[in-house]
N, C-alpha and C positions, 0 to 999 in steps of 0.2 A: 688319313694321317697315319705314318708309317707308325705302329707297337700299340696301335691302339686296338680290342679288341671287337670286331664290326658285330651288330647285331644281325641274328638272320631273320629275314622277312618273308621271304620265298619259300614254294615246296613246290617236287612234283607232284603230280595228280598221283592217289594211291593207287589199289590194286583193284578197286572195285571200283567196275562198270555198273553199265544202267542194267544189263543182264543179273547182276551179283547183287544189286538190289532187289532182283526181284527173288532170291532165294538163289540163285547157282552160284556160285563163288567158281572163279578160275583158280587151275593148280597156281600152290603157294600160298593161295589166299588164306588159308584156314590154318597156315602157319602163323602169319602174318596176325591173324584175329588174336592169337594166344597172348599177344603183346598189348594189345587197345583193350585192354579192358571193363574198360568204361563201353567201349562203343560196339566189341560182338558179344560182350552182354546184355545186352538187348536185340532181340529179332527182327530185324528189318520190317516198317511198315506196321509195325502195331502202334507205333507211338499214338498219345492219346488226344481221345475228340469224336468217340463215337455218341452213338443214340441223340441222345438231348445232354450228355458231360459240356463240361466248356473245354472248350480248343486253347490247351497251353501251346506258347510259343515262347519264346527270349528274344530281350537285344540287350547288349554289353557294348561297353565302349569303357575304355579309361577314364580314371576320375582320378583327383585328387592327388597328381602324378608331375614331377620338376619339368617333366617334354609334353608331349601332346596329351591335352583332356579333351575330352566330349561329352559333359556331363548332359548337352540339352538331349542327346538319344536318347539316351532310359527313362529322361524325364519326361520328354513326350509323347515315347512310348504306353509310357500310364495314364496319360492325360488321354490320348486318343481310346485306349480301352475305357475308362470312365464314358468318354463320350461316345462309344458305341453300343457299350452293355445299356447306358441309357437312352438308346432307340433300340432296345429289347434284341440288340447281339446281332451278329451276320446267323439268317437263315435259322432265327429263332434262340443260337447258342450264345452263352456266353463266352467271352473274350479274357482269358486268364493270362496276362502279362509277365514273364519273370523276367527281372534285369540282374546284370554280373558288372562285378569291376573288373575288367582285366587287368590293373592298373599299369598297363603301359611294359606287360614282364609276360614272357614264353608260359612260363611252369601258372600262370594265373588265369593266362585265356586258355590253356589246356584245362582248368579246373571247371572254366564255366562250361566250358562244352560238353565234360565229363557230368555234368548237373544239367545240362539242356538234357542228354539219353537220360539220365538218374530220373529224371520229374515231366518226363513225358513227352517233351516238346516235340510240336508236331513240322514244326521248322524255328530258325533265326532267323527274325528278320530287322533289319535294318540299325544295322553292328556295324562297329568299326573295332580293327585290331591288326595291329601289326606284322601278326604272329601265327600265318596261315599254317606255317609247320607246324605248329603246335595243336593248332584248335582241327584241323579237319579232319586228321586221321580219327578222331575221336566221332564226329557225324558224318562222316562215310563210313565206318562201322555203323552207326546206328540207323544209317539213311533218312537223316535229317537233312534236309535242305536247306542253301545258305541266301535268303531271298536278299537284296539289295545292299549288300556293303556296299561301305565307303570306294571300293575300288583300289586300295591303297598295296595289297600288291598282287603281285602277278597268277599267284592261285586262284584270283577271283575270279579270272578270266581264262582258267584251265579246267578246274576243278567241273566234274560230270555233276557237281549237287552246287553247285554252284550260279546263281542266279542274278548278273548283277542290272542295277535301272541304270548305268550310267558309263561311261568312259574310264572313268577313274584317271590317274596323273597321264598315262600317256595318250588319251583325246585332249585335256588340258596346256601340256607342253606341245603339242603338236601344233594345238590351233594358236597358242600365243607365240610360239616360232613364226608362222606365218604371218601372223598381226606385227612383227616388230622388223620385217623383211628391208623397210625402209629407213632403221633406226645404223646408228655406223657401230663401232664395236660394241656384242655382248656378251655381257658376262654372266657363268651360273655360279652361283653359291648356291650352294645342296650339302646335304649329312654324308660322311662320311663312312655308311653302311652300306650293306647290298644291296636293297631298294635305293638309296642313292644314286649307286654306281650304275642303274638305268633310265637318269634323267637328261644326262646328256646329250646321248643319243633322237632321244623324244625331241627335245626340243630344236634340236639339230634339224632334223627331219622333214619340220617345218621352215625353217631361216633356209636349208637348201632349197626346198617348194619355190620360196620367193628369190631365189637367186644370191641368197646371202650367205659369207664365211660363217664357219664349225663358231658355238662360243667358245669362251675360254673359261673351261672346268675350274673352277675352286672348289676343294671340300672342305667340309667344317664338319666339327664337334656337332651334334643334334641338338645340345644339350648343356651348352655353353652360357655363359652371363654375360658373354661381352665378346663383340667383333671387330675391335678394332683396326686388329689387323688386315682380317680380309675385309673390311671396307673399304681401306687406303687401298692395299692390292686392286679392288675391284673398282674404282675411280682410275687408277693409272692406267691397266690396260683397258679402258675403256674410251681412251682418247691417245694413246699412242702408238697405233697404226696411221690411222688416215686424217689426224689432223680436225675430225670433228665428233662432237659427241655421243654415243652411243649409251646402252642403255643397263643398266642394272637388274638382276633377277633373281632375288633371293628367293630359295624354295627349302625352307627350314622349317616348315609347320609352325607352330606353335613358339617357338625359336624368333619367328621372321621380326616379333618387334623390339627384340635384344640386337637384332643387327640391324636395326633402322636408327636405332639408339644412335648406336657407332657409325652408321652411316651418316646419318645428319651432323654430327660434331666432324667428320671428315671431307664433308661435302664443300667447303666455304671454297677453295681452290676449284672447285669446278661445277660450277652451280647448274648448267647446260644438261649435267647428266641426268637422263630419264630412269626411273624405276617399272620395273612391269614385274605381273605375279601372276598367282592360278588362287580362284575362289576357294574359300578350305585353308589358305594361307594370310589373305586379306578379305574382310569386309566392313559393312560401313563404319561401324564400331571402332574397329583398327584407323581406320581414317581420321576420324573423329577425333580419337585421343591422340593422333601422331601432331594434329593441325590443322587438318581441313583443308581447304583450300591454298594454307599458308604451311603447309607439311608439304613432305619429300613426296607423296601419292599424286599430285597433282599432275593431271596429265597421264598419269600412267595407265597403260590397257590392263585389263585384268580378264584372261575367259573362266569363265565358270559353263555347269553342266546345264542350268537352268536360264527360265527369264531372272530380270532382276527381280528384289525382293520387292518391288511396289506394283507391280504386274498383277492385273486384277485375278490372273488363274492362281492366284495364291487366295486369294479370297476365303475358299470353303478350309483351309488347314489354319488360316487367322482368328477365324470364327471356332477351329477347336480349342487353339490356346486361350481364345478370349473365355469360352466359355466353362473350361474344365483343367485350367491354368494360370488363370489370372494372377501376377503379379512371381509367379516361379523365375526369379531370374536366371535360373539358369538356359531355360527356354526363349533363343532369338528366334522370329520369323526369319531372319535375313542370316541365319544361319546354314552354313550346305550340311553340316550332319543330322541338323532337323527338318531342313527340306529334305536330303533324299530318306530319314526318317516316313517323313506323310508318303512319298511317292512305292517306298517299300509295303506298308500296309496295305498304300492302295493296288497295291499291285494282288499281295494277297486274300485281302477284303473279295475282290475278283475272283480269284481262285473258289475260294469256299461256295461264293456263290455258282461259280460252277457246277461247283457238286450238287448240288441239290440238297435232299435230304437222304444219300449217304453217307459214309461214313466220311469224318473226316480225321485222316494220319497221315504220317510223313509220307509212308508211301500212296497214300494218292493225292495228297498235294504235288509231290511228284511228278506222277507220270501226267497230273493235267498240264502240267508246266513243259513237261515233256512232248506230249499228243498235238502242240502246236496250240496253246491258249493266247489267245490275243487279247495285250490288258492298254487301255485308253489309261489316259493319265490327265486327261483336261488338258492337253497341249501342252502341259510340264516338259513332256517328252517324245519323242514321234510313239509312234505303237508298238509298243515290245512283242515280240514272239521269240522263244530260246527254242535253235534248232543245236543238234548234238555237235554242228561242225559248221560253226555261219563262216560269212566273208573272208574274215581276217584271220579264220585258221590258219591259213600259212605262214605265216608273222609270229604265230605264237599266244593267240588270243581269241581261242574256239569260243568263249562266252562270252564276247565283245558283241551283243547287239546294239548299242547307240552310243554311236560316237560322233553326234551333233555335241557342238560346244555353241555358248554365246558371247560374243566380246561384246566388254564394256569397258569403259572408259571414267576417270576421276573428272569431272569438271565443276568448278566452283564447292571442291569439297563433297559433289555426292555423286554414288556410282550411279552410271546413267547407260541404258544402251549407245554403245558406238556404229551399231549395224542392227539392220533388222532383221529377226528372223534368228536362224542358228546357223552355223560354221558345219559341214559336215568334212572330219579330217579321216574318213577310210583311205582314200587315197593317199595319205600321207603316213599314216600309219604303215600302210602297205610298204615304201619306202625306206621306213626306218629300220636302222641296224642294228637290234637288239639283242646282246646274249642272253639267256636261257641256261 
């Protein structure tokens, strides 16, 4: 929307490589540090977790914020320390938890990460934040590593300390462009930001895949109470090219059921038209409270990065909530920020036990994640390994290791697989026409 001012989401990767973590910094760099204060105040690689101390880490996510919250991360984050300090810690140590609000604001995830270097942390893990410009110059100075974000933007998948378990929006839009290949006109309502302004294309990427026209962009407010407008809009051109109905795709986070609101009260003229989403924007909760079965979800495909939430490989993460979270509503199983929460730990849980019994700091969390560690996930996720330059380098998305998605589908009101197995969209990825 024209005069409106767009939030920034993106950053490039800074000045420090995997080299300059290990103590050499490239010309410029040691200018550059004069500025991070937070983060070449601290020496690379001592962060702490040696002898028998306990292994600080953080996870932050927004709380308590008018757009996107993720309160069940930090909450599960504690709940899973509880429940590991109580089978006597990874490798003997304890598990010291710190959570931040970033509340949804630049100048706040810059503060939590100035406090991850400040209080030792020996990485982030399994964080959500909008606001990679802000939070990373501050742990690439301290070479902190950023183990399993949300994905949410394009830093996570640039960034040399950056670690992610998942796709994030562009294997989501990728693989539900190709799931909707047979649907007639679609349409994206998405934020009106930077990270916005790279959903089209994603989604695009895949509807071409299948042989299907460009959608048709709408943006919006992130941050809006009401869609009316772009619901009608998004009902009209959705059935005025070809005469049949097509399909709706709102991707406004946290947003999505302010404009389902207006969707449904504008829907009554074209009752045909199908809705579809990405996991993170809808799940069953949101179903539930739209109608169920007798709501606009119905029928709608949704891919997420995982199986569904009834899938027995959640099992050992249901049993953490049950037993070191019980009744924390903030904490959904069928949540993606507290599933790729369990899959982040479990990723580093791994790590540590790598080591052994040396030391364990950022930098050599690190360099195991580096040196080519291969972490199982229970079939959560194929096998992660982070190599410095994988597949989808050329695209723009060096730390894209898995971009398997799984479609599912609303039927009788619960999500349910549509297909077995996972979507893998590199090749589609590959395809897409992403500015940078």
């Amino acid at each position: 929307m024209t005069g409106r001012r767009r939030k920034r989401s993106t950053f490039l990767p800074g000045l420090l490589t995997r080299h300059a973590r290990k103590g050499v910094l490239p010309a410029g760099a040691a200018v550059a540090c004069a500025s991070l204060l937070a983060g070449c105040g601290v020496v690379p690689g001592t962060t702490g977790g040696t002898g028998d101390e306990p292994i600080t880490v953080m996870t932050w996510a927004p709380q308590d914020t008018k757009a996107t919250n993720k309160p069940g991360m930090p909450a599960f984050a504690r709940a899973y320390a509880r429940w590991v300090n109580a089978k006597g810690g990874i490798n003997g140590r304890k598990l010291n938890v710190l959570t931040c609000n970033d509340h949804n604001d630049s100048v706040a995830a810059a503060k939590c990460a100035r406090r991850a270097a400040k209080e030792n942390a020996v990485a982030v893990v399994g964080s959500y934040s909008q606001y990679a410009d802000s939070f990373f110059p501050s742990l690439e100075g301290a070479g902190i590593p950023y183990i399993g974000g949300y994905g949410i933007t394009n830093a996570e998948f640039t960034s040399p300390l950056s670690y992610p378990v998942n796709g994030g929006q562009p294997a989501l839009l990728a693989g539900l462009g190709r799931a909707l290949a047979d649907c007639g006109p679609v349409a994206l309502i998405r934020p009106d930001t930077i990270a916005g302004d790279q959903l089209p294309p994603l989604l695009d990427s895949g509807l071409k895949a299948g042989g299907h026209p460009a959608s048709k962009d709408q943006r919006a407010a992130e941050d809006a109470t009401e869609y009316d407008g772009q619901a009608a809009r998004a009902l009209r051109t959705t059935t005025a090219e070809r005469g049949e109905e097509g399909c709706v795709v709102p991707a406004l986070g946290d947003r999505n059921g302010n404009f389902m609101d207006s969707f449904r009260r504008a829907r009554e003229d074209y009752p045909d038209v199908r809705t579809a989403a990405v996991l993170g924007s809808v799940d069953q909760t949101v179903i539930d409270a739209t109608g169920g079965a007798s709501g606009p979800y119905e029928g709608s495909y949704i891919t997420g990065w995982y199986p569904v939430a009834s899938d027995a490989r959640w099992d050992r993460m249901k049993r953490v909530i049950e037993q070191e979270a019980f009744g924390d509503n903030r904490i959904d199983a069928a949540d993606a920020g507290v599933q790729t929460t369990w899959i982040a730990y479990t990723v580093f849980h791994q790590v540590v036990e790598s080591l052994g019994t040396g030391d364990v700091t950022a930098d050599t969390v690190t360099e195991a994640l580096d040196d080519g560690l291969e972490v199982t996930t229970g079939g959560l996720t194929p096998t992660l390994r982070w190599r410095f330059q994988d597949e989808l380098a050329s695209v723009g998305f060096p730390r894209l290791v898995n971009a398997n998605v799984t479609l599912q589908v609303v039927r009788d009101g619960r999500l349910v697989s549509a297909r077995k197995g996972f979507v893998d969209t590199t090749r589609t990825l590959q395809d897409a026409d992403v500015n940078y």
